[in-house]
ROZA-211973 format. One record per residue (C-alpha): x, z, y; residue number from 1. Coordinates in nm, 2 decimals. Layout:
N
c1  c3  c2  num
X  Z  Y  NUM;
...
This chain:
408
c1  c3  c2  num
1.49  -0.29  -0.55  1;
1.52  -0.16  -0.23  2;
1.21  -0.01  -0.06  3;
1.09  -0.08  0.28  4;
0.98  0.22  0.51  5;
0.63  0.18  0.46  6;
0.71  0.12  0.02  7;
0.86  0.44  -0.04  8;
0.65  0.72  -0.19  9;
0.39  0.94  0.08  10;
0.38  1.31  0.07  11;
0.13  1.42  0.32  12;
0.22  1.84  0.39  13;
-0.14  1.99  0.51  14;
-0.22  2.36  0.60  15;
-0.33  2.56  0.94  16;
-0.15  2.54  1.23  17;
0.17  2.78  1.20  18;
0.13  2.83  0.81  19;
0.52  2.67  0.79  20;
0.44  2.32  0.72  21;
0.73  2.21  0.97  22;
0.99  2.45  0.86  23;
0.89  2.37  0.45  24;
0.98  2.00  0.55  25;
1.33  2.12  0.72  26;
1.40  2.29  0.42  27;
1.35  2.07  0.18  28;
1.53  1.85  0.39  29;
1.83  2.06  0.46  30;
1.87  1.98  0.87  31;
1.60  2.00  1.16  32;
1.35  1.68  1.13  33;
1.04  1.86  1.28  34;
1.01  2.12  1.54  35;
0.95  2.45  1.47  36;
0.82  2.70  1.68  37;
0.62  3.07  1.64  38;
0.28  2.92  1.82  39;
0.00  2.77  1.68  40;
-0.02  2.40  1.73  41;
0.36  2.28  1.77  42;
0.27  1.97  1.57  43;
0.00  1.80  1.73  44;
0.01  1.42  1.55  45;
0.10  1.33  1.24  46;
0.51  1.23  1.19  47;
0.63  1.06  0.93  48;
1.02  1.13  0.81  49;
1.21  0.96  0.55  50;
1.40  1.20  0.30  51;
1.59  1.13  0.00  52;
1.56  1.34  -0.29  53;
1.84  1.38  -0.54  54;
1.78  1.24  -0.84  55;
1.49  1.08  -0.78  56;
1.47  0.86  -0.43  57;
1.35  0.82  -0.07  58;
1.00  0.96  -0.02  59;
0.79  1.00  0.32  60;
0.74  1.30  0.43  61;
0.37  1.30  0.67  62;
0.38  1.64  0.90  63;
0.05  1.70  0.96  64;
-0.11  1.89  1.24  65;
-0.28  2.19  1.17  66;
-0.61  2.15  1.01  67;
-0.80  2.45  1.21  68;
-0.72  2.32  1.52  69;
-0.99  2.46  1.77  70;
-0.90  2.34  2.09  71;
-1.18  2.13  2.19  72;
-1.23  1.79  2.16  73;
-0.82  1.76  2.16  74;
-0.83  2.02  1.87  75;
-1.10  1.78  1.71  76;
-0.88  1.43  1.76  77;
-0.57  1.61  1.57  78;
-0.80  1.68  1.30  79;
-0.89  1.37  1.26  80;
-0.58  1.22  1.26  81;
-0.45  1.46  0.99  82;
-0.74  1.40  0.80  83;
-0.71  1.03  0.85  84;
-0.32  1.01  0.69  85;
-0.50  1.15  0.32  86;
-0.60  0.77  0.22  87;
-0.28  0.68  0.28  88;
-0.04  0.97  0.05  89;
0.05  0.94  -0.30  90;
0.11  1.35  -0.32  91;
0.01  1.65  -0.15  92;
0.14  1.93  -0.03  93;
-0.15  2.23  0.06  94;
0.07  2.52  0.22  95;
-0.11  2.83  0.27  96;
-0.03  3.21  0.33  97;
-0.10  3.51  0.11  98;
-0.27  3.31  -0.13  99;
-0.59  3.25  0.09  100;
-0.77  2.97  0.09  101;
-1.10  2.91  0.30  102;
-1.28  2.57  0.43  103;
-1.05  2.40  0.61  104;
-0.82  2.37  0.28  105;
-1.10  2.31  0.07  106;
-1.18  1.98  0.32  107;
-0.87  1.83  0.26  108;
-0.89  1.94  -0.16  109;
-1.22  1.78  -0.14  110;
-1.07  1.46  0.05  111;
-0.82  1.43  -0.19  112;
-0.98  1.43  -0.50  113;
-1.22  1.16  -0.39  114;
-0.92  0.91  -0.31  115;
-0.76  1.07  -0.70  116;
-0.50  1.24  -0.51  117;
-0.25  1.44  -0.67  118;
-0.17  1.77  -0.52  119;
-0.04  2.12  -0.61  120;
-0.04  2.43  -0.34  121;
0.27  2.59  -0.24  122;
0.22  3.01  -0.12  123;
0.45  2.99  0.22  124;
0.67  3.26  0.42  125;
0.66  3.47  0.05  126;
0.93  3.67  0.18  127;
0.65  3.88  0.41  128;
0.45  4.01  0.11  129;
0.47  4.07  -0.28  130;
0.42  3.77  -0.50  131;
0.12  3.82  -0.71  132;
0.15  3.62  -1.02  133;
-0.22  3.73  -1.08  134;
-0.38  3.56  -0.81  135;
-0.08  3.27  -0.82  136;
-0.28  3.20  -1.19  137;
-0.64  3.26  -1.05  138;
-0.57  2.94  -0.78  139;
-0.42  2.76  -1.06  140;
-0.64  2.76  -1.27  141;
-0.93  2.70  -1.03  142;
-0.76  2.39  -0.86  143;
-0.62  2.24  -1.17  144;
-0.26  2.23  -1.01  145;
0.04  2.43  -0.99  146;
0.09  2.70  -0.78  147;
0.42  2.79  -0.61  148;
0.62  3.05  -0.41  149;
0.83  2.95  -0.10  150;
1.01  3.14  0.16  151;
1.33  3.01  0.39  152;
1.53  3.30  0.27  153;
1.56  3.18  -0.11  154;
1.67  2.84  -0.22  155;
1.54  2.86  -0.58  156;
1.21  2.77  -0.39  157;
1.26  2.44  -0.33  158;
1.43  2.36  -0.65  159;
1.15  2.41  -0.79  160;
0.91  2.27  -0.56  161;
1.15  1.93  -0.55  162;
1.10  1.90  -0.91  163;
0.69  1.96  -0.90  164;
0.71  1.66  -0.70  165;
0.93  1.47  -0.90  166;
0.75  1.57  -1.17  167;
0.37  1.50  -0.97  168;
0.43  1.19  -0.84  169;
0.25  0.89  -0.95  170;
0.51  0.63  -1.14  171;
0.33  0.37  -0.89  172;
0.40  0.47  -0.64  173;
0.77  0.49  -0.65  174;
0.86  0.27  -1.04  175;
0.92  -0.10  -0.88  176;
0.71  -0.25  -1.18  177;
0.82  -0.63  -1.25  178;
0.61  -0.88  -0.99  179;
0.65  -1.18  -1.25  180;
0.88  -0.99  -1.57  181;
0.56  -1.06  -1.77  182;
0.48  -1.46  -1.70  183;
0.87  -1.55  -1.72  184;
1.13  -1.46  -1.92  185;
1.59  -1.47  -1.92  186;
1.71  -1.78  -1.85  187;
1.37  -1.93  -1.72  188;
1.40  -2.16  -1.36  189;
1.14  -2.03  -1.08  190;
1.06  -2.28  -0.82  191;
0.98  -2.11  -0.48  192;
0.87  -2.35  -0.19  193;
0.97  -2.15  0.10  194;
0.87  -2.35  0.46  195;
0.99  -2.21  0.74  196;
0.74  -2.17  1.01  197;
0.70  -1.99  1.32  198;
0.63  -1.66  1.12  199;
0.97  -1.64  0.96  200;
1.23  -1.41  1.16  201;
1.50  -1.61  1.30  202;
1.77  -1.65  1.05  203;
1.55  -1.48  0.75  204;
1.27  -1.53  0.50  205;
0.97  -1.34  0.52  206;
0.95  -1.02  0.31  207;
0.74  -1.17  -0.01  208;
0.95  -1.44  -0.07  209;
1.26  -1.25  -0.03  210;
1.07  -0.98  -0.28  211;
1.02  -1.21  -0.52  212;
1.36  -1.37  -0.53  213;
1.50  -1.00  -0.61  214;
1.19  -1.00  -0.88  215;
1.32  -1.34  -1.05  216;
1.72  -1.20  -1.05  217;
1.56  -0.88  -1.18  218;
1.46  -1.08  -1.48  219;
1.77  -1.29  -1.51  220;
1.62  -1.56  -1.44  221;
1.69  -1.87  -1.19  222;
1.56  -1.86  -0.84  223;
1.52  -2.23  -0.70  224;
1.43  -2.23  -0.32  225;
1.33  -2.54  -0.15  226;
1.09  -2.61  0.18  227;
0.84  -2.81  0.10  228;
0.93  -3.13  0.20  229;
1.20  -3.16  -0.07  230;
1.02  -3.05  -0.36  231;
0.90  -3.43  -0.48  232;
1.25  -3.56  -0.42  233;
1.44  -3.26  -0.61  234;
1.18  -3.29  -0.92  235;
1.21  -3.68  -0.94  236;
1.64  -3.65  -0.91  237;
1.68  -3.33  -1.11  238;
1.44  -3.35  -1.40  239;
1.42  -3.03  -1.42  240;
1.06  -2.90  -1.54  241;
1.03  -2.50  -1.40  242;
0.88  -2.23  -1.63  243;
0.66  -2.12  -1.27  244;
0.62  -2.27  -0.96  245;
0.54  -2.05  -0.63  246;
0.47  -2.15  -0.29  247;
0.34  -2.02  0.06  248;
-0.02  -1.98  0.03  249;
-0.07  -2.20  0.37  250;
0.07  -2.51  0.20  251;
-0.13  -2.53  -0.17  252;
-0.29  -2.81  -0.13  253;
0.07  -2.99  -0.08  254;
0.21  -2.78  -0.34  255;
-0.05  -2.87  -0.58  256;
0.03  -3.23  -0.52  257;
0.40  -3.22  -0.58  258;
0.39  -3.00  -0.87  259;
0.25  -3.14  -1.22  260;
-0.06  -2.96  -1.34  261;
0.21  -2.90  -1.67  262;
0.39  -2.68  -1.42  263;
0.23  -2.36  -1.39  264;
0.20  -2.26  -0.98  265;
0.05  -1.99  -0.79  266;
0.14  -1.84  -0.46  267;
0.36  -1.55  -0.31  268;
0.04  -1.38  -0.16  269;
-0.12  -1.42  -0.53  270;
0.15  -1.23  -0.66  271;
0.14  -0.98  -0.46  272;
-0.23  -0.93  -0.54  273;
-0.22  -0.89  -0.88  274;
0.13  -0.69  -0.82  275;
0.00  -0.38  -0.55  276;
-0.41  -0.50  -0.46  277;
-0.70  -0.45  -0.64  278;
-0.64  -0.79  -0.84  279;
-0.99  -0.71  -1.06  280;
-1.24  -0.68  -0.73  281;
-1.03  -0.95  -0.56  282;
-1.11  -1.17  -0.89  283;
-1.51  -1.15  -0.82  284;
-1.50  -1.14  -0.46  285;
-1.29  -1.44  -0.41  286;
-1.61  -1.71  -0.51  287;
-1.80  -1.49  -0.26  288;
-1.65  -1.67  0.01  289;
-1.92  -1.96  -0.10  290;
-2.22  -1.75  -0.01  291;
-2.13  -1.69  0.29  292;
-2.43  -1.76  0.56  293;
-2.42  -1.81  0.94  294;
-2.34  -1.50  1.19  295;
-2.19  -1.30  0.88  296;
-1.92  -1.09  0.97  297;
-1.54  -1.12  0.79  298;
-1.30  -0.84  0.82  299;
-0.98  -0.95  0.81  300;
-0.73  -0.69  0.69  301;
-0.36  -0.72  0.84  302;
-0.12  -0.47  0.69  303;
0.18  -0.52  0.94  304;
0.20  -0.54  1.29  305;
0.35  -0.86  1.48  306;
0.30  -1.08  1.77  307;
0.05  -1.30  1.74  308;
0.11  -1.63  1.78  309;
-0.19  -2.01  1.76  310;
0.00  -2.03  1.37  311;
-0.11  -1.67  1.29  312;
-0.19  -1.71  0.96  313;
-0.49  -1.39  0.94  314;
-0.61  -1.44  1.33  315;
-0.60  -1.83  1.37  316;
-0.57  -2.04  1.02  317;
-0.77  -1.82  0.79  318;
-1.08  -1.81  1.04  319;
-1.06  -2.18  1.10  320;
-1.03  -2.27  0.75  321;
-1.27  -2.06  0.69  322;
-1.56  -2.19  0.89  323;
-1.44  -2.59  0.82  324;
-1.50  -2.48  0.48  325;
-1.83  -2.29  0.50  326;
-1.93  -2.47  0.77  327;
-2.08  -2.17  0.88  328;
-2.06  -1.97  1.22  329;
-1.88  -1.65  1.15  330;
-1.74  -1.36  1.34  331;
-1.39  -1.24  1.24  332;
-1.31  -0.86  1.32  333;
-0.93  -0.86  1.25  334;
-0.78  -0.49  1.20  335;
-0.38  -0.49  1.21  336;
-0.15  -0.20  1.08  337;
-0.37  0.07  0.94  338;
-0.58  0.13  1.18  339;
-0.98  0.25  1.15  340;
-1.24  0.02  1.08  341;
-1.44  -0.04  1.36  342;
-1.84  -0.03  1.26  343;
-1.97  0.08  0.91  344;
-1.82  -0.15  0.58  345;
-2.17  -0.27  0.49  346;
-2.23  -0.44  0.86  347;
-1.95  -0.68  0.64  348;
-2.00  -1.00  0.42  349;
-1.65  -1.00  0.31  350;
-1.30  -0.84  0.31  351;
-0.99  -1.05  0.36  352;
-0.68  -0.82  0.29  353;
-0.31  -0.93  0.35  354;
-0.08  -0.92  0.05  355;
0.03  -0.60  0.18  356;
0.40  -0.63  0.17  357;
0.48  -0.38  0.35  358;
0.27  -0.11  0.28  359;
0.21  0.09  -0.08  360;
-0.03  -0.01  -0.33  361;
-0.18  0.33  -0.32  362;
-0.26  0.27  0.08  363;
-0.42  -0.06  -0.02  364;
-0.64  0.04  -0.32  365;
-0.78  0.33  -0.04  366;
-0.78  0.07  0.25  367;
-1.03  -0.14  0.00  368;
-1.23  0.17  -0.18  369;
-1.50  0.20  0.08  370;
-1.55  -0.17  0.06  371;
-1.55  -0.13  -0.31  372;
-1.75  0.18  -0.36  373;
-2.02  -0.02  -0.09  374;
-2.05  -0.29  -0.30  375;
-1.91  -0.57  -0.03  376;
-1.66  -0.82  -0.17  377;
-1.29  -0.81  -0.11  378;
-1.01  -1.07  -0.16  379;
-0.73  -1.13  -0.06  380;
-0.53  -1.36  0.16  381;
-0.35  -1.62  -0.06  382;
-0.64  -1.61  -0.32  383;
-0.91  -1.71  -0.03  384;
-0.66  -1.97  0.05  385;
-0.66  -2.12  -0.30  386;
-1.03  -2.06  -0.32  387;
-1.09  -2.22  0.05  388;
-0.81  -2.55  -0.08  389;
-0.97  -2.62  -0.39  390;
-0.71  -2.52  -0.66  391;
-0.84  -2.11  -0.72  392;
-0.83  -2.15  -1.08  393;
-0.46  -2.32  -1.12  394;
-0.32  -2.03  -0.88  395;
-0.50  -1.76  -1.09  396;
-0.43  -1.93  -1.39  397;
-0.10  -1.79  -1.50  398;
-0.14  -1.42  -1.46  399;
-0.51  -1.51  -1.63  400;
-0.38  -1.64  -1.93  401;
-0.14  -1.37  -1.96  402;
-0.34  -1.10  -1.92  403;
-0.58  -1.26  -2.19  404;
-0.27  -1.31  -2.48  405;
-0.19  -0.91  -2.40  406;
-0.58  -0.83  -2.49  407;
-0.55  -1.03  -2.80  408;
């Protein structure tokens, strides 16, 4: 499967300003794709580049700006932003000079390791002073993690560091793992009940049901795609009886109706749930929902960016359905992209998170860990939607029984 931008593998390259971090990403890369310069500070946000390693795929590549910037408050806002990219990285890079480390590296080690980061440390511009194996196996050692050589003048480098990150990176972050391969097997007909509404592009489905038609071809078996208001007609002519029925999370309730409780159905947000989210945390928050009391706040989590429109499914249905179903008052904050968090987690009652299609599984599991770590319940769109319609336990149901056969 093809990845998306935002799906491909993060590799966040930290170190103080002019240490080489820009000219180690145009090397690896083989052509100019950040500026370099011989003054401190030439990067001063972080960019992202997309780079394709042989053998292996497209990655991300984060150029970070130096983290000793001192220039006032300026200085202090490009820290932050660097610092605020290491939630969102499946791999490192630290990229130091003559083997020294001090503070400011030891902040972003320290930041790492508390999201389980992997990371090695590469010794830069090596070319300006005698390798010293000695001290290469002292940092190693200390740090848990390799430590290499690199210098512009000798491509043997970045061999090897392109194959310490082959060999580093997390299999989730970059292995495609089957969505539904293990509820559904060759030969087995998938019924998807696509409507199209105003959040669809024109002329296209939107991303998770296109995602999951790729996951049911994957597994050889037969995609079915209907709107909703064909499904009775096509079950009562055909006679066909799916293996798993999946529909838009906004319509269960209809869905429900039309499909025979012998017919196994969840929803494409589900999926991606239990696919990239924290599925487990998103299983014992969901009935939180019910406790909810009056003036409680919800965060609403919204991966992507889009206009927002009175059908917004995160701004506008969720909160409504919400309350109606609470019959509570609430206050929504609703935080698109990946933006900060405005307040502290605990001043929440809830977390709502999107299914996250467009973003990694790693940058959802660290969106969610403060939420986690606080204690304050998380879900997740399409399972607060089947909580909210009355029919939780039929969506969760297949992916529930499964899981319990593979413990037995």
């Amino acid at each position: 499967m093809s990845k998306g931008k935002e799906n491909k593998p993060h590799i966040g390259i930290y170190g103080k300003r002019n240490v080489g971090k820009s000219s180690l990403i145009n090397f690896m890369a083989g052509q100019e794709i950040s500026i370099v310069a011989d003054y401190k500070g030439t990067t001063t946000d972080p960019v992202k580049r997309s780079f394709e390693i042989t053998g292996f795929g497209p990655v991300i590549l984060i150029d970070t700006a130096g983290i000793d910037d001192n220039d006032g408050n300026i200085g202090k806002l490009r820290i932050d932003k660097t610092i605020a990219t290491i939630d969102k990285v499946d791999l490192a890079i630290i990229l130091i000079n003559d083997y020294q480390l001090d503070e400011y590296e030891e902040k972003i080690i320290t930041r790492l390791k508390s999201f389980n980061t992997t990371f090695f440390i590469v010794n830069g511009k090596s070319d300006l002073i005698k390798i010293n194996n000695k001290i290469k196996n002292q940092l190693s050692i200390k740090y848990s993690v390799p430590v290499l050589d690199f210098s512009t003048k000798n491509n043997k480098n970045i061999d090897e560091i392109l194959e310490t990150i082959k060999t580093l990176i997390p299999d989730s972050s970059w292995k495609t793992n089957s969505m539904i391969g293990d509820i559904v097997s060759s030969g087995d007909l998938v019924l998807l009940i696509t409507p199209i509404d105003i959040a669809a592009p024109q002329g296209r489905l939107i991303l998770p049901q296109v995602q999951i038609i790729r996951d049911i071809l994957d597994n050889d078996c037969v995609a079915i795609v209907l709107k909703e208001k064909e499904v009775d007609g096509f079950l009562r002519k055909s006679a066909i009886k799916p293996k798993l029925a999946i529909t838009d999370s906004q319509i269960f309730s209809q869905a429900a109706a039309s499909i025979p409780k012998n017919i196994p159905l969840t929803g494409f947000s589900v999926i991606l749930a239990r696919h990239k989210g924290d599925f487990e945390n998103y299983l014992t928050g969901t009935p939180k929902l019910s406790e909810l009391k009056d003036y409680d706040k919800v965060l609403i989590l919204e991966s992507c960016s889009h206009h927002v429109s009175c059908e917004d499914i995160g701004r506008v249905k969720i909160p409504g359905w919400l309350i109606d179903f609470t019959g509570k008052k609430l206050n929504f904050t609703v935080v698109a992209g990946l933006d900060n968090i405005p307040g502290i987690i605990t001043d929440y009652a809830i977390v709502i998170q999107c299914g996250g299609c467009v973003i990694t599984r790693k940058q959802i599991i660290s969106r969610l860990k403060p939420a986690v770590d606080a204690g304050v319940p998380v879900t997740n769109y399409g399972m607060a939607i089947a909580y909210i319609q009355g029919i939780y336990e039929r969506a969760i149901e297949p992916f529930i029984q499964n899981d319990n056969r593979k413990s037995k």
